[in-house]
C-alpha positions as MATLAB code, in Angstrom:
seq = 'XXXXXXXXXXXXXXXXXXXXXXXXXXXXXXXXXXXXXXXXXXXXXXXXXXXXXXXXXXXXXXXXXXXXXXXXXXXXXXXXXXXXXXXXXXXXXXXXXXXXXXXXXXXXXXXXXXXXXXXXXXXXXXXXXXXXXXXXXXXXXXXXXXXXXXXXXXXXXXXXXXXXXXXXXXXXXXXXXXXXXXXXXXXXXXXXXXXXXXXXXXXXXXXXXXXXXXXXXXXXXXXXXXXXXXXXXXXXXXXXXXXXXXXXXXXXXXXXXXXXXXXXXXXXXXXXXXXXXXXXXXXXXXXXXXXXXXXXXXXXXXXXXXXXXXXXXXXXXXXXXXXXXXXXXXXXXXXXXXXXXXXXXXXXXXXXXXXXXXXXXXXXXXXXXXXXXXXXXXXXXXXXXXXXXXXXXXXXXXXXXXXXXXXXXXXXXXXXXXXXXXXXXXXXXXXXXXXXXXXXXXXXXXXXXXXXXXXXXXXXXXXXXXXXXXXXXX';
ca = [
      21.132   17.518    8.285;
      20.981   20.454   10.740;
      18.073   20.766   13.021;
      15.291   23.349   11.968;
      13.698   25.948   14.605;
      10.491   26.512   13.540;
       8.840   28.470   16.331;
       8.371   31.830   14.073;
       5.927   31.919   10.987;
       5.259   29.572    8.899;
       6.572   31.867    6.095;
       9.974   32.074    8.273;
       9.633   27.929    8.653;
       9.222   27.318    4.789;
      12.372   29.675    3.825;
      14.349   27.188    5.947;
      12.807   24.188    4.709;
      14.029   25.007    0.955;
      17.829   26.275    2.371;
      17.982   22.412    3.396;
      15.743   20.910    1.219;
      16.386   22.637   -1.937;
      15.278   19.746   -4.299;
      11.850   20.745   -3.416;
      11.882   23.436   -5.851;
      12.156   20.884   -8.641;
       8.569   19.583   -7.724;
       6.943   22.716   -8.311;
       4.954   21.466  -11.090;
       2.871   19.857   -8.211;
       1.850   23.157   -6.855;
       0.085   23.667  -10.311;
      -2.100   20.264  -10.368;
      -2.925   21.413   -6.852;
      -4.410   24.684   -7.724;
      -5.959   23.705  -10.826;
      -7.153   20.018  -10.257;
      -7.097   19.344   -6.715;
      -8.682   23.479   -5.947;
     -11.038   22.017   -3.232;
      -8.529   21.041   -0.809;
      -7.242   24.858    0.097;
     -10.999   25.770   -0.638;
     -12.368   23.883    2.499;
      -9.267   24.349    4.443;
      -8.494   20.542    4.471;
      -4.824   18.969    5.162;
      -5.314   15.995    3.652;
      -2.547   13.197    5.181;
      -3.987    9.861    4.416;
      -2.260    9.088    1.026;
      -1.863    5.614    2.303;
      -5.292    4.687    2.967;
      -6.492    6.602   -0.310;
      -5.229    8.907   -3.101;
      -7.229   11.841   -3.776;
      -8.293   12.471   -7.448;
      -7.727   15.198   -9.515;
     -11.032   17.050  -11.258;
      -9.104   16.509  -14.924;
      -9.827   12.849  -14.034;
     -13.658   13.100  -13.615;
     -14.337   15.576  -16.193;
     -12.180   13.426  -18.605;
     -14.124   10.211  -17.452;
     -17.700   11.774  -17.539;
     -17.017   12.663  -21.124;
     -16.354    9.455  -22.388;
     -19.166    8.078  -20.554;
     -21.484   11.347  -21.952;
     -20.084   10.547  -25.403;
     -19.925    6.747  -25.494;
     -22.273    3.306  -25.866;
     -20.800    0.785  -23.817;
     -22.330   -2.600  -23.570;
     -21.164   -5.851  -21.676;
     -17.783   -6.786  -22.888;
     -18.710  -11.030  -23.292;
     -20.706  -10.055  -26.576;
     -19.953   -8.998  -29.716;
     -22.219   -6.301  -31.234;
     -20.709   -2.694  -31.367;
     -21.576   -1.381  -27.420;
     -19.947   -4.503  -26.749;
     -16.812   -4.143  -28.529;
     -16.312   -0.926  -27.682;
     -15.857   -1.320  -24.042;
     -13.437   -4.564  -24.746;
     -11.467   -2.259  -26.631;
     -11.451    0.428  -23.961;
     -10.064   -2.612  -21.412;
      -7.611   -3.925  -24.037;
      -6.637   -0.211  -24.438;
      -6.298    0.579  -20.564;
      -4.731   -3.302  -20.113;
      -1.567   -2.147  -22.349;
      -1.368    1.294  -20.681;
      -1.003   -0.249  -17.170;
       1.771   -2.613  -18.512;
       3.508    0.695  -20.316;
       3.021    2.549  -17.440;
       5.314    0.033  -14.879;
       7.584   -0.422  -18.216;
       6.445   -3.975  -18.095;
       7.224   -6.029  -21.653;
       3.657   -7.533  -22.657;
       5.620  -10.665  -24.087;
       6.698  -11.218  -20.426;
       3.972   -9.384  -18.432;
      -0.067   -9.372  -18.786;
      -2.474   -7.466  -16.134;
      -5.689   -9.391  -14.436;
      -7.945   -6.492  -13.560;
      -9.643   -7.140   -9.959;
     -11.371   -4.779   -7.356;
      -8.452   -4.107   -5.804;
      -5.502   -5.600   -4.014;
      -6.587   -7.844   -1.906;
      -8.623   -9.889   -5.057;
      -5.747   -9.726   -6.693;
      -3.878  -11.446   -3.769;
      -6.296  -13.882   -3.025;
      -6.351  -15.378   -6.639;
      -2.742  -15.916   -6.317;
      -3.337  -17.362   -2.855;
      -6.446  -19.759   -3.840;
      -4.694  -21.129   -6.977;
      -1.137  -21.454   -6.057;
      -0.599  -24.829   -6.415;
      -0.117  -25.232   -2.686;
       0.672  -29.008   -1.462;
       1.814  -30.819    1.217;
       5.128  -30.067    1.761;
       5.007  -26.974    0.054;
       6.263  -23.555    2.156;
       4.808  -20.191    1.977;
       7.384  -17.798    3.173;
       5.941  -14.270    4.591;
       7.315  -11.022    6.567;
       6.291   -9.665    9.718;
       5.799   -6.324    7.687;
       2.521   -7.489    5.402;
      -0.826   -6.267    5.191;
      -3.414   -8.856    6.137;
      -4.508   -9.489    3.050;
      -1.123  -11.157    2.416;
      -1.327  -12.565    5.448;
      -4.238  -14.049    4.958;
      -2.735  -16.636    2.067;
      -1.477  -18.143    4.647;
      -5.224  -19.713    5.143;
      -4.840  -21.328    1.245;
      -1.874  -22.818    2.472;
      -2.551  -24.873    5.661;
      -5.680  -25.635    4.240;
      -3.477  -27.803    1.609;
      -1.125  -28.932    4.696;
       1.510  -26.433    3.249;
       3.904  -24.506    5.761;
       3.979  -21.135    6.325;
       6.858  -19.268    7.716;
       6.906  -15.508    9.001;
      10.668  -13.713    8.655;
      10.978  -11.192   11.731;
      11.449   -7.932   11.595;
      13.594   -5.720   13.950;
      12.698   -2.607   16.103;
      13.119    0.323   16.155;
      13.814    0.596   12.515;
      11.235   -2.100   11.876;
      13.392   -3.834    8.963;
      14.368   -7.282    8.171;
      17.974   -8.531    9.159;
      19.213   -9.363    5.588;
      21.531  -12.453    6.914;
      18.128  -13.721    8.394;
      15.996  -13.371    5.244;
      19.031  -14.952    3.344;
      18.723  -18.458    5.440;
      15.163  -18.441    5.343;
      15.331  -18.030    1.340;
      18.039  -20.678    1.459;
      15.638  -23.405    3.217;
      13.805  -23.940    0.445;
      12.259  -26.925   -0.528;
      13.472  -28.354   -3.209;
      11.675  -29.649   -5.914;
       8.256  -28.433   -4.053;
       6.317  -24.831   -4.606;
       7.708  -21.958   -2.430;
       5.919  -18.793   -2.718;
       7.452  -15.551   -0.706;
       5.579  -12.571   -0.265;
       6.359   -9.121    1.228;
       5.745   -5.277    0.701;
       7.807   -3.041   -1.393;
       6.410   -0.378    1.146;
       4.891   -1.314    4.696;
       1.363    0.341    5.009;
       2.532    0.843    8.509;
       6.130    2.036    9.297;
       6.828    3.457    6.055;
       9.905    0.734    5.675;
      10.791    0.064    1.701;
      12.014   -3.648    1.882;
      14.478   -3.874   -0.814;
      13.519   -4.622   -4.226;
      16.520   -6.768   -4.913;
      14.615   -9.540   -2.853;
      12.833  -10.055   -6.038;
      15.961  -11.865   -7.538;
      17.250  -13.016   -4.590;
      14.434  -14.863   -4.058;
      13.849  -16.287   -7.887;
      16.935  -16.694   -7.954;
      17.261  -19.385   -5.185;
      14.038  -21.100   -6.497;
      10.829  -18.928   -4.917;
       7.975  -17.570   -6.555;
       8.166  -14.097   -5.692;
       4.746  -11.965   -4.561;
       5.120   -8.176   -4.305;
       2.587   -6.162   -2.524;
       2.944   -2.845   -4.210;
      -0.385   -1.244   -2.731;
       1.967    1.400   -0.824;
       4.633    1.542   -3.260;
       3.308    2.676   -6.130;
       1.655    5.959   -5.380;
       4.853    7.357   -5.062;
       7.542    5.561   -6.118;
       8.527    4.022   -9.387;
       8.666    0.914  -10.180;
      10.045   -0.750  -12.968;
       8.915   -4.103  -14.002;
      12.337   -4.156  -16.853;
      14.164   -4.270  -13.820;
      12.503   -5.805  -11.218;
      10.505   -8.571  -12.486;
       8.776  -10.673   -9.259;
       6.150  -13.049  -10.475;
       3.159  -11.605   -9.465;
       2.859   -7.612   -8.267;
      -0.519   -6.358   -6.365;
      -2.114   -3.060   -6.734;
      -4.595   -0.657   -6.162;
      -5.333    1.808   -8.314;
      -7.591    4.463   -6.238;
      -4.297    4.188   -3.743;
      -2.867    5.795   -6.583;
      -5.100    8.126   -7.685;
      -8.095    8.510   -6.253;
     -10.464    7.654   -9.173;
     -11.868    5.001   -9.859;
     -12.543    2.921   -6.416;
     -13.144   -1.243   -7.340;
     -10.467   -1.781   -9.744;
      -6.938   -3.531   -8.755;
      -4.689   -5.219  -10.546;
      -2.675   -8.617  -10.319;
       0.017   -7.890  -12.818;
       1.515  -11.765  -13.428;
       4.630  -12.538  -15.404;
       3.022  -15.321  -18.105;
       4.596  -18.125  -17.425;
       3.923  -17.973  -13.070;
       0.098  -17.092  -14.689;
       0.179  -20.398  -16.033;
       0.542  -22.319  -12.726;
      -2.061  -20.981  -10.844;
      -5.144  -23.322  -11.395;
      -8.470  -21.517   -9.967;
     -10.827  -23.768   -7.850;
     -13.852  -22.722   -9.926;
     -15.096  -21.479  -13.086;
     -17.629  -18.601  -13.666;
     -19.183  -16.829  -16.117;
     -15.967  -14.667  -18.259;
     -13.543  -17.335  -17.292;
     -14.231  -20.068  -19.487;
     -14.560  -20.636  -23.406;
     -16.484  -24.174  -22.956;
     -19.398  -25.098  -19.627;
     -21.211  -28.398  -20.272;
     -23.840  -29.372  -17.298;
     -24.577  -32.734  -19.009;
     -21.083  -33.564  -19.818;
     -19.917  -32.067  -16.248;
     -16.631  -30.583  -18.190;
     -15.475  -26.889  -18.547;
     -12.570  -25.757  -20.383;
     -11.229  -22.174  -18.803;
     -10.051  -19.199  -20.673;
      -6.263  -18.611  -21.891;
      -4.607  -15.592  -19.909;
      -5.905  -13.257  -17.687;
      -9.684  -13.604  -18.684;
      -9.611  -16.948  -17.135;
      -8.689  -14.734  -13.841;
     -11.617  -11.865  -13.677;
     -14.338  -13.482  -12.641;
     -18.088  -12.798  -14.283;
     -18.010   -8.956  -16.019;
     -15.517   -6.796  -14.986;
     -16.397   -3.517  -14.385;
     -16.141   -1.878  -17.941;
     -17.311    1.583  -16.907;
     -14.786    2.269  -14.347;
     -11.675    0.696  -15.775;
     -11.122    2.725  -18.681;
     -11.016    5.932  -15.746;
      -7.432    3.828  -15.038;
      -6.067    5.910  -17.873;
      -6.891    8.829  -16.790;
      -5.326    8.492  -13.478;
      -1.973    6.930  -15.347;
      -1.713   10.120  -17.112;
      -2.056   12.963  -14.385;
       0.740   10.357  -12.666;
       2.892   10.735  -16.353;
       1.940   14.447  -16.506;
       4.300   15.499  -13.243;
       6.212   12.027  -13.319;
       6.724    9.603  -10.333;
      10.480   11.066   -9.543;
       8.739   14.275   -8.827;
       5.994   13.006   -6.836;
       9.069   10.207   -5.061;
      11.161   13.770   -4.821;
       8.528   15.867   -2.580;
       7.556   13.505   -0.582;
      10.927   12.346    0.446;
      11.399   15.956    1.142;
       8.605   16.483    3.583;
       8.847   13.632    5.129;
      12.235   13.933    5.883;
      11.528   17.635    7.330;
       8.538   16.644    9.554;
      10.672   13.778   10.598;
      13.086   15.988   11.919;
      10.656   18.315   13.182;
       8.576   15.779   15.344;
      11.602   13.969   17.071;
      12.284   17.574   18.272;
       9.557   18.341   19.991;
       9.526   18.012   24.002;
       7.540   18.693   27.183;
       9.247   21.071   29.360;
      10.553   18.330   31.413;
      12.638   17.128   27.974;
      10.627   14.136   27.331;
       9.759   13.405   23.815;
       6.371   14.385   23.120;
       6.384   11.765   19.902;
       7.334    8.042   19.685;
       8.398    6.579   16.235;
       7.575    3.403   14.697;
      10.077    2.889   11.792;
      13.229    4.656   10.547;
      13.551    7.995   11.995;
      15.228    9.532    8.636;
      14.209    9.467    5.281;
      16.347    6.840    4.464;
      15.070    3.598    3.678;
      11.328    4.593    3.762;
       8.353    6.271    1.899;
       5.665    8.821    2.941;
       4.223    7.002    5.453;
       4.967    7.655    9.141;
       3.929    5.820   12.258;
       3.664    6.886   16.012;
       2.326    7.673   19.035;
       2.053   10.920   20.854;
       2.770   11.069   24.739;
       1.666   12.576   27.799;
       4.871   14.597   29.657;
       4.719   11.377   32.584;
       5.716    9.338   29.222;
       2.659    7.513   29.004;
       1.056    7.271   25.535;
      -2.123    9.571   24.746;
      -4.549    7.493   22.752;
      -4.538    6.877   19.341;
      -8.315    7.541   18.814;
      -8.334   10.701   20.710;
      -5.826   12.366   18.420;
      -8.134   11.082   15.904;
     -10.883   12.813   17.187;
      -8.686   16.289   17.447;
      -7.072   16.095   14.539;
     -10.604   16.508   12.398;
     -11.596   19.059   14.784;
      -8.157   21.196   13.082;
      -9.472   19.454    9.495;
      -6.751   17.228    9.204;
      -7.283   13.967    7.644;
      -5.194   11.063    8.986;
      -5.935    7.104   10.232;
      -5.157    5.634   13.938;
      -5.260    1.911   14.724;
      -3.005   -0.938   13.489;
      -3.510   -0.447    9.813;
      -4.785   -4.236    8.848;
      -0.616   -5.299    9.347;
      -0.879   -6.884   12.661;
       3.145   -8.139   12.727;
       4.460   -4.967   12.698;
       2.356   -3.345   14.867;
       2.773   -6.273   17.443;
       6.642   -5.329   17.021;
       6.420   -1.536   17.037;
       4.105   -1.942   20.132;
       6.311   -4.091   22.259;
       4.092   -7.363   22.329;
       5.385  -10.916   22.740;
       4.418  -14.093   21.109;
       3.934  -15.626   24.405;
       1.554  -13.101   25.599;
      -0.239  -13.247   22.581;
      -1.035  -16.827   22.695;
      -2.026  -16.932   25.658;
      -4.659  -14.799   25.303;
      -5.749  -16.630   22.327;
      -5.931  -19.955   24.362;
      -8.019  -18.206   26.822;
     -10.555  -16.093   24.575;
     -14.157  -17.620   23.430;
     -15.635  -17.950   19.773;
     -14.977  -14.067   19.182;
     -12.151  -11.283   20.124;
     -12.177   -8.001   19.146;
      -9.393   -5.565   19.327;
     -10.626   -4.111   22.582;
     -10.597   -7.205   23.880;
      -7.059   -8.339   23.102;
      -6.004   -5.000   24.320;
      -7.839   -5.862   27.678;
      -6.066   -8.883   27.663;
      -2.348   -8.090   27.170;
      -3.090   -4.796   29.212;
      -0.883   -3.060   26.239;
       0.426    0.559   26.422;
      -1.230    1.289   23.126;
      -3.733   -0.467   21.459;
      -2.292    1.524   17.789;
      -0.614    4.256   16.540;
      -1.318    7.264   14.897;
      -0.149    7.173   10.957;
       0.379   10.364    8.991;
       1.246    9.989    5.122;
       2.081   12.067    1.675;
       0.997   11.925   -1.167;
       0.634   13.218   -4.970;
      -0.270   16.661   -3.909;
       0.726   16.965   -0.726;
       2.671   20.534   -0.266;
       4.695   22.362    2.859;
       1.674   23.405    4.334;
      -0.005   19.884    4.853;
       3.090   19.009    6.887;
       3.803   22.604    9.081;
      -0.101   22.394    9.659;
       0.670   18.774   10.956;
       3.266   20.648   13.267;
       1.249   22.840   14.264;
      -0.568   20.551   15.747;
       1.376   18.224   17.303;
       2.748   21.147   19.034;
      -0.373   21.224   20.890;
       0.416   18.202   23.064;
       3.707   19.814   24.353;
       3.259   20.339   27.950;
       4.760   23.721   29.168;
       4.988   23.411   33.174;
];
C-alpha cells in the first residue's frame, strides 16, 4: 500500500484515504446509525477510541428498552405467577437470540448468562474438574481474568503452562503451540485457553486452534471479549467448548450481563463447588443433600438480572441492522490507514515519534492498537501524560497494561529473571509503581487506541492530529 501525505486538510486527507481504501464506501450505512443513534458524539465534539474497554450504545437501544420496561410487569423469574413468567420468557427469548446471533445450533450450544466475562470465566475455572496431574495450558496474550484460572488449578495440584509469544508482532510461533498441544496428558483433563483478539496488541490468534486443540484431546476456552465487537464469529464453524463474552463490549447497553456460551456436553463436566439459590431443584438442611439444576440454570447463581438481559436483544439487533462484515470492514480500514499514518511520523532528527506493540499492518489483527509515543532523544513520553492530553483534545482512549500482564511484559522488553527477582524481594503488597521502581523499566504501559461500531474517518485523522503534536521540529 502506498504511503499517504496527509499534511493538507483533512478534506484533502479523506479523498486519499477512499483512493486506497475504497471498501470504506461499502460501510456507509454506519455513517447513518451515527447521525441518528449515536448524535451525541459529534454534538459534544467527542472522538471516542476506547471500543475495547467499552462499546458505546446507540439511543434506539434505550428508547427500545425503556419501553418495554414502561409497558411491562416483570417479577422474579424463580416463581410462577404471570410477572414472573413473563420475565422467564423474556430470558428464554433473549437466551435463543444470543445462540442465533453466533449461528450456534441449540442442540449443541446453550448460553449461561453472567455479569460479564470474567464470571463467565471463573465458573469454567472453579468447576473444571481440575486434578492432580491435570494441565492447564494458557498464552502469554490473555487477559487476567484467564489468567487467573490458573489459581483453580494449582489449588487442585494441576499444572499450568504459559505458550510464549514473540515480539514485535506479538504472535505465537505455530510449531511451538503445536508441541505444547501435543504434550498432553493423556487420559487426564487439559483445558487451553487463549484470546480470539488480544485486549492489548490487537493480535487475532487463529481460530483454527479451536480444532487443533480438540482435536488432539484439549478442552478448548475462547476469550471472545475483544473479538466479538467487531468480528464475526461463527459457532457452525468454530465450535471451542466454552466461549466468553461481554455484551456492553459489544454494545454499550446493558453493563452486568456476560455470557459463558458452553457446548452441552463440556457443560456437563464442570461440577460447581456450591449451590445457591436458582441453581438447584432440591436443598435439604436436615438431610444435608442438594440436587442442582439441569443446564445452564444450575450455572447463574441466585436471580439473574431479568431487567437488563432482555436489553441484550436490542443490542443484537442494531449489530444485525449494519451486519458484523460491515462493522469488521471499517475498522480494518481505519486501522490499517492510521497504522500507516503513525509509523510515518518523525522528529526532525528522523526518529520515530511512535513505537508499536503488535503487527504493524492490518493483517492478522483487529481494531485495537498498542504503543508508546517518544521524545526526539528516543526516550518514551509517559503513558499517563498522553492520557492526560488526549482528554484535554476530547479524545477518549486507555493507557496502562490493559489487565494482560504477558504481553505487556513482552511488548515492554522485561525478563523473567528480572521479574522474579523483584518478586523475591517485595513485602506483603506491590503495586505497579512499585514494580516499575523495581525493574527501573522504560515504560511502565502503553498507550492503546481502538475502533469500534461507529467509529468514522474523523475519529482516526483527529487521532493524527494529535499525535502530530509530539513531533519535534528543531
Amino acid at each position: 500500500m502506498p504511503r499517504l501525505h496527509t499534511q493538507g486538510t483533512k478534506e484533502a486527507a479523506y479523498e486519499q484515504f477512499l483512493d486506497a481504501y475504497h471498501q470504506y464506501r461499502t460501510t456507509e450505512v454506519l455513517d447513518e446509525i451515527r447521525a441518528r443513534d449515536f448524535s451525541r458524539l459529534d454534538e459534544q465534539q467527542q472522538v471516542y477510541l476506547d471500543y475495547t474497554g467499552a462499546g458505546l450504545y446507540g439511543a434506539s437501544q434505550i428508547q427500545r428498552h425503556s419501553e418495554l420496561l414502561t409497558a411491562g410487569i416483570f417479577g422474579n423469574p424463580h416463581s410462577h405467577h404471570t410477572p414472573s413468567v413473563a420475565s422467564t420468557d423474556l430470558i428464554e427469548e433473549c437466551r435463543h437470540r444470543v445462540l442465533a446471533f453466533f449461528n450456534a445450533s441449540p442442540d449443541l450450544y446453550t448460553v449461561i448468562f453472567t455479569a460479564n466475562a470474567s464470571q463467565a470465566l471463573k465458573l469454567v475455572g472453579e468447576a473444571y474438574p481440575f486434578d492432580a496431574g491435570d494441565q492447564l495450558l494458557l498464552t502469554f496474550d490473555n487477559h487476567n481474568s484467564v489468567n487467573g484460572i490458573r489459581e483453580f488449578n494449582r489449588a487442585k495440584g494441576a499444572k499450568t503452562r504459559y505458550v510464549p509469544i514473540l515480539p514485535p508482532d506479538l504472535v505465537v510461533d505455530p510449531s511451538t503451540l503445536d508441541r505444547y498441544l501435543h504434550d498432553r496428558v493423556p487420559e487426564r483433563h487439559n483445558l487451553f485457553a487463549y484470546p480470539a483478539q488480544s485486549n492489548f496488541s490487537g493480535v487475532q490468534h487463529p481460530l483454527e486452534w479451536i480444532e487443533q486443540g480438540r482435536s488432539l484431546g484439549w478442552t478448548v476456552l475462547l476469550d471472545a471479549a475483544a473479538f466479538a465487537p467487531t468480528n464475526r464469529l461463527d459457532l457452525s464453524r468454530w465450535q471451542p467448548d466454552y466461549v466468553a463474552l461481554s455484551f456492553y463490549k459489544m454494545f454499550g447497553h446493558p453493563t452486568g450481563v456476560g455470557a459463558l456460551i458452553s457446548r452441552r456436553d463440556a457443560l456437563e463436566t464442570l461440577h460447581r463447588p456450591w449451590f445457591s439459590g436458582g441453581t438447584i431443584d432440591v436443598a435439604s438442611v436436615q438431610g444435608d443433600r442438594h440436587f442442582m439444576s439441569v443446564g445452564p440454570h444450575a450455572f447463574e447463581d441466585g436471580t439473574v438480572d431479568y431487567l437488563s438481559i432482555p436489553a441484550v436483544k436490542f443490542g443484537l439487533d442494531l449489530l444485525d441492522s449494519v451486519t458484523m462484515s460491515v462493522i469488521h470492514e471499517r475498522v480494518r480500514c481505519l486501522t490499517a490507514w492510521l497504522l500507516d499514518q503513525l509509523q510515518s511520523l518523525r522528529h526532525a532528527n528522523g526518529r520515530r515519534v511512535v513505537r508499536l506493540y503488535g503487527p504493524i499492518t492490518a493483517e492478522g489483527r483487529g481494531g485495537t492498537v498498542a504503543f508508546n509515543l517518544s521524545h526526539a532523544d528516543g526516550t518514551l513520553l509517559d503513558h499517563r501524560s498522553v492520557e492526560v492530553r488526549a482528554s484535554q483534545h476530547h479524545i477518549a482512549l486507555r493507557t496502562g497494561c490493559f489487565c494482560n500482564p504477558g504481553a505487556g511484559e513482552v511488548a515492554l522488553g522485561l525478563s523473567e529473571d528480572e521479574l522474579k527477582r523483584c518478586f523475591r524481594n517485595a513485602d506483603d503488597r506491590m503495586d505497579r509503581n512499585d514494580l516499575m521502581r523495581c525493574i527501573n523499566a522504560e515504560s511502565g504501559g502503553a498507550v492503546r487506541i481502538s475502533f469500534g461500531l461507529v467509529s468514522n474517518f474523523s475519529d482516526a485523522y483527529a487521532f493524527l492530529t494529535f499525535a502530530r503534536g509530539f513531533v519535534s521540529t528543531t
